[in-house]
C-alpha positions in Angstrom: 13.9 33.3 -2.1 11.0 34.3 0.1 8.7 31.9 2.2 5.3 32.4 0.7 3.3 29.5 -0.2 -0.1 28.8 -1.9 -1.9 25.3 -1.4 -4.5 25.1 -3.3 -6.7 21.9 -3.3 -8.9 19.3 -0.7 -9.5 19.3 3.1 -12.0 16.7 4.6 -12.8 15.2 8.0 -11.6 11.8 8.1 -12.9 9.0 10.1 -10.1 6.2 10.5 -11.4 3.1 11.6 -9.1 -0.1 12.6 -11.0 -3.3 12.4 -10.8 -7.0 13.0 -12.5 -7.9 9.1 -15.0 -6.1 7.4 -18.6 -7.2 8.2 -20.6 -9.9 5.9 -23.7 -8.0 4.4 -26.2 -8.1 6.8 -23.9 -8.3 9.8 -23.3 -6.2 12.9 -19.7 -6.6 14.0 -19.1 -5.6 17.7 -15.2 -4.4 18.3 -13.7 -4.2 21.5 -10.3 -3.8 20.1 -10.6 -2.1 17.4 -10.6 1.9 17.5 -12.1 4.7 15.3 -11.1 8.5 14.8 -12.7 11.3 13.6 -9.8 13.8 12.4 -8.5 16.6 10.0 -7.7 15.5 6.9 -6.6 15.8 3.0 -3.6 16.5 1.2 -4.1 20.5 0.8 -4.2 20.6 5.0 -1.3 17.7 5.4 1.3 20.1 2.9 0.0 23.7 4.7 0.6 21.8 8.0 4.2 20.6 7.4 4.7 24.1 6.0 3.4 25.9 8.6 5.7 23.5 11.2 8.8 25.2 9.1 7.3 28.5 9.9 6.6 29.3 6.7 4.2 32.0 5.2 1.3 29.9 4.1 -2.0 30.6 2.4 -4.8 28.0 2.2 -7.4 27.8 -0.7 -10.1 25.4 -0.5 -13.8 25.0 -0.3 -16.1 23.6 2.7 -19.2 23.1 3.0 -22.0 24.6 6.0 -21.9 21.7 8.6 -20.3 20.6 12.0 -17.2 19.6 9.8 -16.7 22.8 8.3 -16.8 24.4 12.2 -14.1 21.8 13.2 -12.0 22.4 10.4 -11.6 26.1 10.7 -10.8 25.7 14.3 -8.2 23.3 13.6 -6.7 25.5 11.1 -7.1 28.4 14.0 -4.6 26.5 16.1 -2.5 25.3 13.7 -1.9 29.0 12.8 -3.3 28.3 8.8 -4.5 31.5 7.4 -8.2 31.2 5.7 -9.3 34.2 4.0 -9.4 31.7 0.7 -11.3 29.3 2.7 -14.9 29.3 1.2 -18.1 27.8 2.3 -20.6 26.5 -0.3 -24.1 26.7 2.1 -25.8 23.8 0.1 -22.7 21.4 -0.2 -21.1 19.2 2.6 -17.9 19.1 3.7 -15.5 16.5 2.0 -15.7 13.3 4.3 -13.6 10.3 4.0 -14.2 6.9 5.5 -11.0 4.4 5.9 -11.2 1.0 7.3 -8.2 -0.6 8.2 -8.3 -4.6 8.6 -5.9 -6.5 11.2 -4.3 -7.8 8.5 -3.5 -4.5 6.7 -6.2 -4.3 3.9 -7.3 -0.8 4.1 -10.6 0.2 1.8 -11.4 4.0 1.6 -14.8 5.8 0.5 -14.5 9.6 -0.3 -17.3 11.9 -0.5 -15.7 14.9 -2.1 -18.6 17.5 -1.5 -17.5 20.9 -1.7 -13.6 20.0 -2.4 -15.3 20.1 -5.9 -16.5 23.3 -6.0 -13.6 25.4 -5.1 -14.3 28.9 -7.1 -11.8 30.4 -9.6 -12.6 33.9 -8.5 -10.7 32.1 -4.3 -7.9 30.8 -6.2 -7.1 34.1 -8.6 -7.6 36.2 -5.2 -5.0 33.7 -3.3 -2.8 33.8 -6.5 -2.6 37.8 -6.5 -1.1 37.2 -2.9 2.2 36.7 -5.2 3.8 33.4 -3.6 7.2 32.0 -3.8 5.7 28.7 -4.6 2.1 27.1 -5.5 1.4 23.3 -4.2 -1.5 21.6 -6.0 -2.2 18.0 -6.9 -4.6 16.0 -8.8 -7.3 16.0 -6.3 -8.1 19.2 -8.4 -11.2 19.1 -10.9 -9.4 19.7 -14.4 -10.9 23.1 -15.6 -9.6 24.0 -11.8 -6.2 22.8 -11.9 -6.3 24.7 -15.7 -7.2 27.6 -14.1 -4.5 28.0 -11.4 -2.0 27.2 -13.8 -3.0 29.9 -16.2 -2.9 32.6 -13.5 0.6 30.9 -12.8 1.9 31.2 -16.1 0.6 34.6 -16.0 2.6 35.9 -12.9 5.6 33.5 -13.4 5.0 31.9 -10.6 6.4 28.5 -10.0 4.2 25.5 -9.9 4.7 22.1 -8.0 2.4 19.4 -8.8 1.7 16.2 -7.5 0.5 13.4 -9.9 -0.5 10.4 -7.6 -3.2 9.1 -8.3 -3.6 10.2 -12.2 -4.1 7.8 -14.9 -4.7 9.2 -17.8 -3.3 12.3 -19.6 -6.6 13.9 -19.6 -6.1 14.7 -15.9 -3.1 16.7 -17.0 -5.1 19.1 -19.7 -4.7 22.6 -19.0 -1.3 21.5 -16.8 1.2 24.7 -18.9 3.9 24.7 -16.9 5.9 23.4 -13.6 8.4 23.7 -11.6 8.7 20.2 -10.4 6.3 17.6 -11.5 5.6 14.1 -9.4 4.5 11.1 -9.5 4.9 7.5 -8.5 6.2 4.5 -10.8 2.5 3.6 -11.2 1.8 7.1 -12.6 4.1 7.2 -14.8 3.6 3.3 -16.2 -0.3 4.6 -16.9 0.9 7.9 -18.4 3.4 7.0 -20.4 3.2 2.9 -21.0 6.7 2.6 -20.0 7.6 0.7 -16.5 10.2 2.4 -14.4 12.1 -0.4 -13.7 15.9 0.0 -14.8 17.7 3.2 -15.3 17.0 2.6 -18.9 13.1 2.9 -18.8 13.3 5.2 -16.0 15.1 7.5 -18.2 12.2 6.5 -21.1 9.4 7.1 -19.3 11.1 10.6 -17.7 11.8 11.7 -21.8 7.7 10.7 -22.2 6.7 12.7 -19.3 8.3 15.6 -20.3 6.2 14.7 -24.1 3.1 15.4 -22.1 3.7 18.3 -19.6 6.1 20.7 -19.6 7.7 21.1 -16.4 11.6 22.2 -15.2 12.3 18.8 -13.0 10.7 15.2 -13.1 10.5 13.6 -10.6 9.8 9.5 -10.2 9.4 7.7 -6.6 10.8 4.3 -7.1 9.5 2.6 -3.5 12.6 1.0 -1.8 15.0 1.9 -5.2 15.0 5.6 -4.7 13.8 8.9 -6.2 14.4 9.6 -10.0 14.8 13.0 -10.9 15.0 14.5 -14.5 15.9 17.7 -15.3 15.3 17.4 -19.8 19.0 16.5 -20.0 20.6 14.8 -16.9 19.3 12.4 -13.9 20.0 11.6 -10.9 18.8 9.2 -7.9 18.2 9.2 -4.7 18.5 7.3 -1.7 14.9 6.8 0.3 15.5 6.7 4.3 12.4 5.2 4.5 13.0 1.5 5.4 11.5 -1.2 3.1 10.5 2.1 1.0 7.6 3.3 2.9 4.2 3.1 2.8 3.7 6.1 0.0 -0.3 6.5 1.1 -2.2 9.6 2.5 -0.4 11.8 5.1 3.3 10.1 3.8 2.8 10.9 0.5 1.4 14.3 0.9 4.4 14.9 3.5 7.0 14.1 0.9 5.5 16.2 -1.4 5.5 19.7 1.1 8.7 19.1 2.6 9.8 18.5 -1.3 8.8 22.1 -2.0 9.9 23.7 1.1 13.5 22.6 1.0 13.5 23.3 -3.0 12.3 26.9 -2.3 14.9 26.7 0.5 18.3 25.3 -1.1 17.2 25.7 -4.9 18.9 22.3 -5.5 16.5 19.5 -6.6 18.4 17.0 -5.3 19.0 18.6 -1.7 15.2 19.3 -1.4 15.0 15.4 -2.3 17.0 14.0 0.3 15.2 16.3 2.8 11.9 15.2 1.4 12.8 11.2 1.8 14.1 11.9 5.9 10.3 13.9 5.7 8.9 10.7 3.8 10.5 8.3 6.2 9.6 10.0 9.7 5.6 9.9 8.6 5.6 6.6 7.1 7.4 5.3 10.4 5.6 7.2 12.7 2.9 5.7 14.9 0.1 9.1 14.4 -2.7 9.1 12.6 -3.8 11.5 9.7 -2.2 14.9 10.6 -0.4 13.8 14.0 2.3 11.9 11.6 3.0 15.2 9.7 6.9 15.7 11.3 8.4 18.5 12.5 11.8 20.2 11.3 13.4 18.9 14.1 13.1 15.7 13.3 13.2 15.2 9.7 16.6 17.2 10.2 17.2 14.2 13.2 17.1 11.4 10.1 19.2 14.3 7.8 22.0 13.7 10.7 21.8 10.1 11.3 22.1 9.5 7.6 24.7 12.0 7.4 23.1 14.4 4.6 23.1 17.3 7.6 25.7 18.2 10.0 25.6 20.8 12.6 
């Protein structure tokens, strides 16, 4: 197969802030150890990042909106060498922002301000889609009639669709879904989707046969935390090991990581089950690594480092 690939979905400027406790209202906290960074963020620049790492032929579609964000995102996507001919500015709309405070004792609260994420145009993604790529990445960060869109023009080329389901909880998320390739989601997904609790083998297996009741897609695929990765394919299963120790954390850049490096090694090996155990070593570099936002997105090198040490990869 070829190394084309279409992300279609959110970028936003992310200010990461770690704190000692959250202010009382009315209260002006002053913190001299905390820290706060303003960075490059979302899922649709975390998957065309680890993409472009692999060297990959990678196309961007997304929406910004006129401000100082918008300037700092482009040049950001200038040195990460991330094409943007579908990268649109509405000129009345901010740029998505996200706000994450991060207590000492864990607790981590989040406000998003979607802005122009929203507003991605149909007549970017059918001009990105006529690019003919190997694989499209979207997730549920996409506004329904959007993600119905991009799966019709899929459907319409043949062109195979991975989708990413964290964070849906209800089927009506999933309207206008036709077809995938490879369909995702955590146990909490599919407990809301399908009112079955991935717990044994047994309800995995229930909950995989509901899924595939409610979208139509070639493989299933379940993250089980610390247990594993369940993947369905209509008829058989089979699970795998996570690298990730204590499971991971399966939040922001991790998540999104898992979900890129799942597609890129599919697209590369055409084995479900190989491009899984390269996406957990993927999974379990980020969700160990010390970076923040987009400076915990690994390289090949070493997610193919954990691939050795576990003994999945040899030279």
């Amino acid at each position: 197969m070829g190394n084309k690939f279409l992300v279609v979905g959110t970028t936003e400027t992310c200010l990461d802030m770690k704190i000692k406790q959250l202010p009382f209202s009315a209260e002006t906290l002053t913190e001299n150890d905390g820290t706060h960074l303003l960075c490059p963020g979302g899922n649709a620049l975390f998957y065309s990042k680890l993409l472009s790492e692999h060297g990959c032929d990678v196309k961007l579609c997304t929406c910004l909106g006129r401000d100082r964000y918008r300037d700092m995102l482009l040049s950001y996507y200038k040195d990460a060498r991330i094409p943007t001919e579908f990268v649109h500015t509405e000129p009345d709309m901010q740029t998505a922002f996200r706000v994450r405070m991060t207590e000492s004792n864990g607790m981590s609260r989040e406000i998003f301000y979607p802005g122009a994420s929203a507003a991605i145009k149909s007549t970017a993604i059918e001009e990105a889609c006529e690019t003919c790529p190997d694989i499209v990445l979207c997730d549920a960060d996409l506004p329904p009639e959007k993600l119905a869109f991009l799966s019709s023009c899929c459907e319409e080329k043949g062109t195979p669709v991975f989708f990413d389901a964290t964070g849906v909880s209800a089927t009506v998320a999933l309207k206008g879904l036709e077809r995938c390739e490879m369909f995702v989601c955590g146990a909490n997904e599919a407990n809301k989707l399908t009112s079955i609790k991935p717990e044994t083998m047994d309800s995995c297996l229930k909950a995989a046969v509901r899924l595939a009741s409610i979208v139509s897609s070639k493989y299933y695929l379940i993250k089980l935390g610390e247990r594993g990765f369940y993947i369905y394919d209509g008829k058989y299963f089979v699970l795998v090991a996570n690298f990730a120790r204590d499971g991971g954390n399966d939040e922001g850049v991790s998540k999104a990581v898992f979900f890129s490096a799942l597609a890129y090694a599919y697209n590369e090996y055409g084995d479900p089950e190989k491009a899984c155990k390269y996406a957990s070593a993927a999974f379990a570099v980020s969700s160990g690594s010390a970076g923040n936002g987009i400076s915990a997105v690994p390289t090949e090198n070493r997610i193919k480092r954990i691939l050795r040490e576990n003994g999945v990869l040899r030279d």
